[in-house]
C-alpha positions in Angstrom: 73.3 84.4 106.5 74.0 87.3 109.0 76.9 85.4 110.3 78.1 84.8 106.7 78.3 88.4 106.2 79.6 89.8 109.2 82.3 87.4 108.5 83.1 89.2 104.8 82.4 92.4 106.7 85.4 91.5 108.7 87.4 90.1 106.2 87.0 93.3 104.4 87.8 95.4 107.0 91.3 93.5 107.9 91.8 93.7 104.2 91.3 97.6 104.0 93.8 98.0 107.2 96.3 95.6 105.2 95.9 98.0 102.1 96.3 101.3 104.4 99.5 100.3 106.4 100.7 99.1 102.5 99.4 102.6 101.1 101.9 104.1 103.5 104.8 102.2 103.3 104.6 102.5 100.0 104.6 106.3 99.7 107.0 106.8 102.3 109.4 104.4 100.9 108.9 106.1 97.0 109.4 109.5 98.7 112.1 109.1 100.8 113.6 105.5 100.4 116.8 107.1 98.7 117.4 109.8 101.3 116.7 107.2 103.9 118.6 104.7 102.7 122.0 107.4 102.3 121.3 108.4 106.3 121.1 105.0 107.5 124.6 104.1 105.5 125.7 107.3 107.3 125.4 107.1 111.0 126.6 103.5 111.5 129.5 104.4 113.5 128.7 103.0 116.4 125.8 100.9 118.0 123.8 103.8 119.9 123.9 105.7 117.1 122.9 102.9 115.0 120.4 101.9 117.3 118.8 105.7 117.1 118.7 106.2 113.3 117.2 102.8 112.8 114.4 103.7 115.6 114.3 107.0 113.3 114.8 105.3 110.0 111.8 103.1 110.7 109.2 105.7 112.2 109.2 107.5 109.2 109.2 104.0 107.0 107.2 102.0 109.5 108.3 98.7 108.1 111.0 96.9 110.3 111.3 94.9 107.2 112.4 97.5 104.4 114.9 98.9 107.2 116.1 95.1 107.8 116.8 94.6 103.8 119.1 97.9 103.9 121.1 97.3 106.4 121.6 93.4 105.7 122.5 95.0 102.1 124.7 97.7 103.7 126.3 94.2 106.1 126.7 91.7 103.2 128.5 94.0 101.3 131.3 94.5 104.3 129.9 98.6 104.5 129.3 98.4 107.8 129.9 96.0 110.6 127.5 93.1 112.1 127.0 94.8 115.5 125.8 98.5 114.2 124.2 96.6 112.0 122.5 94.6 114.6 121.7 97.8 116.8 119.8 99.1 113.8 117.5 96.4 113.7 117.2 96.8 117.8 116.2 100.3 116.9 113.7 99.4 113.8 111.7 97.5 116.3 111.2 100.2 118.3 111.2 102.8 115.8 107.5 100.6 114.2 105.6 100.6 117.7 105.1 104.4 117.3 102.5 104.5 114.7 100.1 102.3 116.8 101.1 104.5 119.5 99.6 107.2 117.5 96.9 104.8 116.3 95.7 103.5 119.8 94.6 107.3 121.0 90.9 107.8 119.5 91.8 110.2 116.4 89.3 108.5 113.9 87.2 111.4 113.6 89.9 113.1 111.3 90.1 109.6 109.0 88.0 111.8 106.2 90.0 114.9 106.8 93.6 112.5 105.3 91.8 111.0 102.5 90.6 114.2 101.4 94.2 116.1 102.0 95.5 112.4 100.0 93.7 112.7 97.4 94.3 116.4 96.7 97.8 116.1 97.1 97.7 113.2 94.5 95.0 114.3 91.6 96.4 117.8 91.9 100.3 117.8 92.1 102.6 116.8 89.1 105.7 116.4 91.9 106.4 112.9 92.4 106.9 113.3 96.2 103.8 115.1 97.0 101.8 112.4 95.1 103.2 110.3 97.7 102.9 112.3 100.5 99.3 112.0 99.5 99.1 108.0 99.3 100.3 108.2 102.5 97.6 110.3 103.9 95.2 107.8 102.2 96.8 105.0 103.4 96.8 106.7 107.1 92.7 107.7 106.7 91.8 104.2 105.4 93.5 102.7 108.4 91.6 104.8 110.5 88.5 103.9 108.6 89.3 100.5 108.8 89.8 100.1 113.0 86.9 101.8 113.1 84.7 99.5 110.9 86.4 96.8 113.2 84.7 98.2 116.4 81.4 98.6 114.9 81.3 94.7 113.8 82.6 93.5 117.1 80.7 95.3 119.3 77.5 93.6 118.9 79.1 89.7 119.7 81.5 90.9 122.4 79.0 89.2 125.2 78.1 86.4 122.4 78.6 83.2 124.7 80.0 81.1 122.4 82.3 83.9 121.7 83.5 84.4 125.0 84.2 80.6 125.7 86.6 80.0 122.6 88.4 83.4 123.5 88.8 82.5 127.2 90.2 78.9 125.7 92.4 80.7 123.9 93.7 82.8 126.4 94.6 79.7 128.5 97.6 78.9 125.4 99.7 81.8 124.9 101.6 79.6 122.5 99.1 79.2 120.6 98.4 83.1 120.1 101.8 83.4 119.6 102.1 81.0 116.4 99.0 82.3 115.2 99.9 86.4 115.5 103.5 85.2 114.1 101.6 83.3 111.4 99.6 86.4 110.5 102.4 88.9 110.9 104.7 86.9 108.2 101.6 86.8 106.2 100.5 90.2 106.0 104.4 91.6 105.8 103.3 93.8 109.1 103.3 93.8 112.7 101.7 96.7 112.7 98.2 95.2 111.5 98.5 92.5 113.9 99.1 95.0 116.8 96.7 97.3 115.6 93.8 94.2 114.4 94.7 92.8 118.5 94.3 96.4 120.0 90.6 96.1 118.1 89.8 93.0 119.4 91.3 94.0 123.2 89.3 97.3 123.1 86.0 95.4 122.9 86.9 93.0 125.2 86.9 90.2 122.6 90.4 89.0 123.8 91.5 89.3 127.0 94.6 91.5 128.0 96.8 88.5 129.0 95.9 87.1 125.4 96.5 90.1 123.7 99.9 90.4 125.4 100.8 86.9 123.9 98.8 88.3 120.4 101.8 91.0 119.7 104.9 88.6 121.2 103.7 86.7 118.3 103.3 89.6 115.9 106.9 90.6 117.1 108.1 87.6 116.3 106.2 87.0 112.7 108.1 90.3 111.7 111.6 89.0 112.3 110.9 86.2 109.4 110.2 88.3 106.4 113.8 89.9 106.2 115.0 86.3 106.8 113.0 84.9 104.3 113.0 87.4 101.9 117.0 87.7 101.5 118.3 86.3 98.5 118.2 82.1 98.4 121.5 80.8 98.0 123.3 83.7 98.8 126.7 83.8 101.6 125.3 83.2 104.7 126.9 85.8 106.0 124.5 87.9 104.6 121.9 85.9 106.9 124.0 87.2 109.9 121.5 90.3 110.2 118.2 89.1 109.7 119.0 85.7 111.9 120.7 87.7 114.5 117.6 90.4 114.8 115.3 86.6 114.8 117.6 85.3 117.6 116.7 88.4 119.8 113.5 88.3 119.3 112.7 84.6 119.9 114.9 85.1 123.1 112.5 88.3 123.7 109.2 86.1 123.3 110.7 83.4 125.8 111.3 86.1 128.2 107.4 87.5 127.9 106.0 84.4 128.2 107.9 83.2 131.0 106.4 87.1 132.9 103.4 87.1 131.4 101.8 86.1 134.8 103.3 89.0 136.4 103.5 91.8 133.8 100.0 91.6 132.7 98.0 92.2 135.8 100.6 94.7 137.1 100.0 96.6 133.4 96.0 96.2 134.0 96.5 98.2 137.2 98.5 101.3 135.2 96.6 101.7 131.9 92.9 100.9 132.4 92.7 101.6 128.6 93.0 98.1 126.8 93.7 99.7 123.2 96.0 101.5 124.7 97.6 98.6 127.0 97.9 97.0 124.1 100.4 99.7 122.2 102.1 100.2 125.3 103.3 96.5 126.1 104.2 96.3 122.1 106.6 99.4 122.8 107.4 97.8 126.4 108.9 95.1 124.9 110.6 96.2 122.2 112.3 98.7 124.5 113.3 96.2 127.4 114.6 94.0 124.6 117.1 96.8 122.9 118.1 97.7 126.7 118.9 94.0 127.1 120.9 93.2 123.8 122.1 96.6 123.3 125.5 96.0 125.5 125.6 92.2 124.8 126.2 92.6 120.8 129.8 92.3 120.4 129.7 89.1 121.9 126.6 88.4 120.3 127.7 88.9 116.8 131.0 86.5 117.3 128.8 84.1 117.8 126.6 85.0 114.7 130.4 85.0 112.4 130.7 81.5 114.3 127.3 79.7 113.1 127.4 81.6 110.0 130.5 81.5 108.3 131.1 83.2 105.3 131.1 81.4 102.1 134.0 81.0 99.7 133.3 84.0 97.2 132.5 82.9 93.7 134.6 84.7 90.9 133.1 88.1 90.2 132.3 88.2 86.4 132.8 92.0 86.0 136.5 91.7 87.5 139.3 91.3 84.6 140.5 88.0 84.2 143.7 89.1 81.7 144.7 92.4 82.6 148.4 91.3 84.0 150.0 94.7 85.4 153.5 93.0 84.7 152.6 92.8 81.3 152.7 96.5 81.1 156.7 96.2 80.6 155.5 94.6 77.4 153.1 96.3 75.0 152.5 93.7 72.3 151.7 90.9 75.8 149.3 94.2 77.2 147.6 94.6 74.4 146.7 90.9 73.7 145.7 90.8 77.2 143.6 93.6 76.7 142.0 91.9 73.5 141.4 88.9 75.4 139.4 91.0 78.0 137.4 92.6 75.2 136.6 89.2 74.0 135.0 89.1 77.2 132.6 91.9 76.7 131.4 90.2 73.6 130.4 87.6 75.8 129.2 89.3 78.2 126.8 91.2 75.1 125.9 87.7 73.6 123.9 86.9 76.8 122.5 89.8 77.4 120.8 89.5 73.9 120.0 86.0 74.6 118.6 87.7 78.0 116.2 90.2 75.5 115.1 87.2 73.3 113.7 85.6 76.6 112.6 88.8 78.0 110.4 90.1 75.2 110.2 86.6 73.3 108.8 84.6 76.6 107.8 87.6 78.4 110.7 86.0 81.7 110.2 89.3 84.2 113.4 87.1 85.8 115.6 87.5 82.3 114.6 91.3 82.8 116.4 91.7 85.6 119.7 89.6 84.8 120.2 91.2 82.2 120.1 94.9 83.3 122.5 93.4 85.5 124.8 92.1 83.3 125.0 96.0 81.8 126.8 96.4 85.0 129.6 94.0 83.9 129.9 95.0 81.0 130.2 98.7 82.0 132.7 97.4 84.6 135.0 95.6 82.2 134.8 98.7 80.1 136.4 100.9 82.4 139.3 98.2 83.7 140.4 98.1 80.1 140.9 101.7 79.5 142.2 102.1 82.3 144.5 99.2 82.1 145.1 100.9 78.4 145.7 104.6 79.1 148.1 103.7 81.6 150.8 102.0 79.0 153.9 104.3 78.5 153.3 105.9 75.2 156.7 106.0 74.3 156.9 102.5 74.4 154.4 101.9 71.4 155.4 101.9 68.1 152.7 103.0 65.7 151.0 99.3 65.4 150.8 99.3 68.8 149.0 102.5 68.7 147.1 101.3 66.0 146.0 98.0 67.8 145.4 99.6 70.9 142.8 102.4 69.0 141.1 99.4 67.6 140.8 97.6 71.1 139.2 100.9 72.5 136.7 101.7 69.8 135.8 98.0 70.0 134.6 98.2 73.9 133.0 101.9 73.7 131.1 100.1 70.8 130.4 97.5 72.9 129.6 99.5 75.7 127.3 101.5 74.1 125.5 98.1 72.3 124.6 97.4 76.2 123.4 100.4 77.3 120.9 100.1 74.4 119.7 96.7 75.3 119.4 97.8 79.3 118.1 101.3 79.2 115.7 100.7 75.8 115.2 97.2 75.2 114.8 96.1 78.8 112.6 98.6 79.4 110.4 98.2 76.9 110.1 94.7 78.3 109.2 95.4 81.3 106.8 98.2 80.2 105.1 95.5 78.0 104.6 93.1 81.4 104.0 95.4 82.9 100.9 96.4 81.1 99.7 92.9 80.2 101.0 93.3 76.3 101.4 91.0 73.5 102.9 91.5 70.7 101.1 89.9 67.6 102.7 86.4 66.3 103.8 88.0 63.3 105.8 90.9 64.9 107.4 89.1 67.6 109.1 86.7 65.0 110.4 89.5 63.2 112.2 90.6 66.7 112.8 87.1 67.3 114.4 86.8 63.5 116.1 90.4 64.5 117.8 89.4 67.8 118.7 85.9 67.0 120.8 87.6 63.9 122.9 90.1 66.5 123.9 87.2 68.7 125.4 85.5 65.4 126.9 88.9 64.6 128.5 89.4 67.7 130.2 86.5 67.3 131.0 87.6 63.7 132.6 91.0 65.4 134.6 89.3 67.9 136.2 87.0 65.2 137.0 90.0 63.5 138.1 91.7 66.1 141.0 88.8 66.8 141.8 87.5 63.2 141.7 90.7 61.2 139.9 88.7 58.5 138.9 91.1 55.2 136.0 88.8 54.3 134.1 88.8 57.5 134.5 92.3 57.7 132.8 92.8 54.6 130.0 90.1 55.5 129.7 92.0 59.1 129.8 95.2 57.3 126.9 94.1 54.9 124.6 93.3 57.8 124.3 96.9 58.0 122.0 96.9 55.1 120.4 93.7 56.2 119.5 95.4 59.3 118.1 98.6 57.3 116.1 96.3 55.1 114.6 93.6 57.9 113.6 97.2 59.8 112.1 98.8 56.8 109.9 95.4 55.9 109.0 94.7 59.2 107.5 98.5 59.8 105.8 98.0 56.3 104.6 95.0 57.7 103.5 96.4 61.5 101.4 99.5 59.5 99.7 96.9 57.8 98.2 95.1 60.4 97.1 98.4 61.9 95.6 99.3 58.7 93.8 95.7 59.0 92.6 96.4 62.6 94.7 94.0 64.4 94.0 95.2 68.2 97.9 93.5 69.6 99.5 95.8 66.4 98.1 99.0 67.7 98.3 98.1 71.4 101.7 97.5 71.2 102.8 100.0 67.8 105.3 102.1 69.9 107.0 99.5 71.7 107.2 97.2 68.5 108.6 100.2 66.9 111.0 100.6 69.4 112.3 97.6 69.3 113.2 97.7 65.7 115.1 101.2 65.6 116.9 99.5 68.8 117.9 96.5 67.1 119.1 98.5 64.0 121.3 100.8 66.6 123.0 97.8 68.0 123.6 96.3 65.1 125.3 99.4 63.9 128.1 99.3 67.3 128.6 95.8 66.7 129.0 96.2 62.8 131.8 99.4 63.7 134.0 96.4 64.5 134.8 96.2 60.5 136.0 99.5 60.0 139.4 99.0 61.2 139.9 96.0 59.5 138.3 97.5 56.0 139.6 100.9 56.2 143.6 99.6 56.6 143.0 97.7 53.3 141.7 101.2 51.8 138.3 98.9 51.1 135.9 102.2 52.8 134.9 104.9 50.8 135.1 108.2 52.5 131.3 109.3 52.6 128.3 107.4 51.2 127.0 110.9 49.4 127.6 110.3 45.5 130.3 112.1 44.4 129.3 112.4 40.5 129.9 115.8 38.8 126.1 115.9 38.9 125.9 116.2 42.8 129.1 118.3 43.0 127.3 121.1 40.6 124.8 121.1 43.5 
């Protein structure tokens, strides 16, 4: 039984150390990530420089893997080349030994003092950043608390036998405590537990220094997999060149350690009696001998990363035009049709991202969340090509139903601009906020929205017919949705109050969002119907105002 719970007692302890290196990250990243993020793209001009602001980049971050997903953004996206790009991931590896440098000095005593300052900072300040500022000195007290909790259980079984026998087999396989640290490491999304759990187990003589040397080659390797692993599947693999090259060094740096470990660990023994702090200086010991060895070789390095990883043929952009011919220009009436054609487009690119909403808030798809606030992107994209293609026709060469047509092709994509902003920055987020919070809508209300939505994709199509053919009678029946819209909205609030009134728990839960959803429906229904104006106003078939105009009101 006592075994039993020493073993949770551990558990526990490795789990609180997990949460406090997250607890930090975390804040650091949510404070700083943008500023960061700008520096890094910044100073890669050249690989030392490179290689210092990702050492920097990473001290403050300490996650080798956030800096690895910038700069293999900042690569796959041709900003910056592959070998600064490389040299920042030299420097990230050496840049995420420092806070177990910090850590490996005995400083536990002042683990209460940064919960206490964390917690202030947090419950007290209304300023995003010093809220957290004060997660990270949580995070940074409970991994104090947590290496120390670690020393207190392993104290009492560090002359246990048994104990000693399976630790001294281990020790005889550095392999083996390689695969498992990696193991761990690509688990636990940090090296820095690893290093800091090995240091633990080193300091009271659990492992011995030669395994624990092997025990952080393997968390240095483990580290290198999660920016590999966690890039986008499918994706060029030239955006792999990063994360494979910084794998590539390291694999070729665990080689190396392995093949010294007979030498370097008895010659370390002799200079740092400490083993906690052995530990934390071989982790930064290798990650420094390994950036002096790659440093000068990357040039020819990264050739041979272009050569195994070739980049892919690039797929057709969506939010490129497709029509816009600039020699068409010469030609208003063949601009303008290429310009209607391209605003077609937009209608598509609308229909799917309300087919994207039906999924999102129908199905609850976080996935569909995400698409489609993309797809705003291309849309907004598309926008801008076609006025500009637009605004740069010679006005002198447009006769007035050029002008006309043109006015109509303009108002058509701000409408449906405007239509997609609502569905990214109101729909979409009510969405997510729902998911988020572990929301339902009740059966009743999400058919409604389901009935809603499903009726804008059919009259998008509606507007973009209109938009083409100039047909009088689908502009009246898209015009007339307008009062469909006002009517499904007004029964299906009637509706939502009443199962409040009836003390339906998923109707009050969810009132504001449903309500939400409704008014944002009836908005975008309103830019899409816009697309009958022109047609219904030329044939003189709009009345100026919808204010009566009877002697009875004018007397007023």
């Amino acid at each position: 039984m006592d075994a039993t719970l020493t073993l949770i007692d551990l558990a526990g302890s490795i789990a609180l150390l997990l949460w406090g290196v997250h607890m930090v990250q975390s804040g650091i990243q949510r404070a700083f990530g943008p500023h960061l993020r700008r520096f890094l793209g910044r100073t890669l001009r050249d690989r030392f420089s490179a290689f210092l602001a990702g050492l920097g980049v990473t001290a403050v971050l300490q996650s080798s893997t956030a800096t690895g997903l910038m700069v293999s953004s900042f690569a796959a996206g041709g900003l910056v080349d592959l070998v600064p790009a490389l040299a920042v991931m030299l420097g990230a590896n050496v840049g995420t030994t420092l806070i177990v440098q910090i850590l490996s000095f005995d400083i536990g005593r002042v683990a209460p003092l940064f919960v206490l300052v964390g917690v202030v900072l947090f419950r007290r300040s209304f300023a995003s950043r010093t809220r957290d500022l004060g997660r990270v000195a949580i995070g940074l007290g409970l991994m104090l608390f947590a290496l120390q909790q670690l020393l207190a259980l392993l104290t009492p079984y560090e002359d246990v036998p048994s104990l000693r026998l399976l630790m001294g087999a281990v020790a005889t396989q550095p392999i083996i405590d390689v695969t498992i640290a990696a193991a761990m490491t690509w688990a636990a999304h940090s090296s820095v537990a690893t290093v800091l759990l090995t240091m633990s187990l080193a300091t009271q003589g659990v492992v011995p220094p030669h395994a624990a040397f092997a025990l952080v080659l393997g968390a240095n390797l483990g580290s290198a997999l999660n920016p590999l692993l966690e890039g986008a599947a499918g994706v060029d693999p030239a955006a792999k060149r990063v994360p494979a090259g910084n794998l590539l060094n390291r694999l070729a740096g665990v080689a190396l350690g392995l093949a010294l470990l007979n030498w370097i660990g008895p010659w370390m023994v002799t200079i740092e009696p400490d083993a906690g702090r052995l530990v934390a200086d071989f982790h930064t010991a290798f990650n420094l001998v390994t950036a002096a060895i790659f440093l000068p070789l990357l040039r020819p390095f990264a050739r041979l990363l272009v050569w195994l990883l070739p980049a892919r043929a690039a797929p057709a952009d969506p939010s490129q035009p497709a029509y816009l011919n600039d020699a068409a220009r010469e030609t208003p009436a063949i601009a303008l049709a290429d310009a209607a054609r391209e605003a077609l487009r937009m209608a598509d690119v609308l229909e799917a991202m309300l087919h994207g909403a039906l999924d999102a808030i129908d199905h609850g798809d976080r996935k569909r969340v995400a698409t489609t606030k993309g797809l705003d992107d291309v849309l907004d994209r598309l926008n801008r090509a076609i006025k500009t293609y637009l605004t740069e026709l010679d006005p002198d060469s447009l006769d007035d139903e050029d002008n006309r047509r043109l006015s109509e092709i303009l108002a058509f994509i701000t409408n449906l601009e405007h239509a997609g902003d609502i569905v990214e920055h109101n729909l979409m987020a009510i969405a997510a906020k729902r998911l988020k919070r572990g929301l339902a809508f009740s059966v009743e209300g999400q058919a409604e929205i389901r009935v809603m939505l499903e009726r804008l994709i059919g009259n998008v199509r509606t507007a973009a017919a209109v938009f083409m053919i100039d047909d009088a009678r689908a502009a009246r029946s898209l015009l007339g949705e307008k009062e469909i819209f006002r009517d499904l909205e007004a029964r299906a609030t009637e509706a939502h109050f009443a199962r409040i009134r009836a003390g339906r728990v998923e109707s009050v839960e969810t009132s504001a969002l449903h309500l939400d959803v409704l008014r944002d429906l009836k908005r975008i229904n309103a830019h899409v119907a816009a697309a009958a104006y022109a047609v219904l106003e030329k044939r003189g078939e709009l009345l100026p105002s919808r204010l009566r105009q009877d002697a009875e009101t004018a007397a007023r």
